[in-house]
N, C-alpha and C positions, 0 to 999 in steps of 0.2 A: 635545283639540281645544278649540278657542274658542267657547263657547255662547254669544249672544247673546238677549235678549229686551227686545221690547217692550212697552208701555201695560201692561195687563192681567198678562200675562206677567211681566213684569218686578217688579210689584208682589207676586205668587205667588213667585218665583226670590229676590225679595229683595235683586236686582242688575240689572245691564244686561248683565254681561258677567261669564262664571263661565269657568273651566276646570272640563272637561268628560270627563272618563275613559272612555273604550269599551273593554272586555275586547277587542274583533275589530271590524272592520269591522262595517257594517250599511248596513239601507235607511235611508231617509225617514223612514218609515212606524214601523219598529224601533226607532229613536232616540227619536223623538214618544213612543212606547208607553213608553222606558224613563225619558223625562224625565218623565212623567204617574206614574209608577209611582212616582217618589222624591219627584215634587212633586205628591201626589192633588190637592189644591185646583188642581192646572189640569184634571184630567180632564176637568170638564167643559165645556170650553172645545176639545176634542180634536179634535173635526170639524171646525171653524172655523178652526184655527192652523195658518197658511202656514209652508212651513219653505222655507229659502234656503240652498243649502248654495253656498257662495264667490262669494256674490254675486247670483245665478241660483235663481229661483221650482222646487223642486225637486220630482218627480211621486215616488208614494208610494214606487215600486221604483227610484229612486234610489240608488246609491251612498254611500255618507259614509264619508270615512276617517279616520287619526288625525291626519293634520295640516289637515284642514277648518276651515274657519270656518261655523258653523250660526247662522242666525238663525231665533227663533220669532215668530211675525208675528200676533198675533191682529187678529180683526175691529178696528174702532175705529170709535167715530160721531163727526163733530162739525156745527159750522157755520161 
């Protein structure tokens, strides 16, 4: 699948746009968990980062498949 990340995220990922291997299907929630897990320096960032799976703000027991497109969405501040 197509991982995407922003601000914060992106800066942790190292990219804006990575390919993204899932063993199986997953949730929201499971993916979050497994991108955190290979990328610790986002943990803690975990509860705050929106995920979008094809487009659309996705809730934690969401679906994600392997041809999804996922975006990670953290907080941002500006003015």
């Amino acid at each position: 699948m197509k991982l995407l990340a922003f601000a914060g995220a992106r800066d942790v990922l190292g990219s804006a746009e990575l390919t993204f291997a899932l063993a199986a299907p997953c949730t929201a929630s499971e993916l979050l968990a497994e991108v955190c897990r290979r990328w610790p320096a986002l943990a803690p960032w975990r509860g705050a980062i929106r995920v979008a799976v094809n487009g659309t703000y996705a809730a934690a027991d969401d679906p994600v498949g392997f041809g999804d497109e996922v975006a990670l969405i953290p907080p941002v501040a500006g003015g």
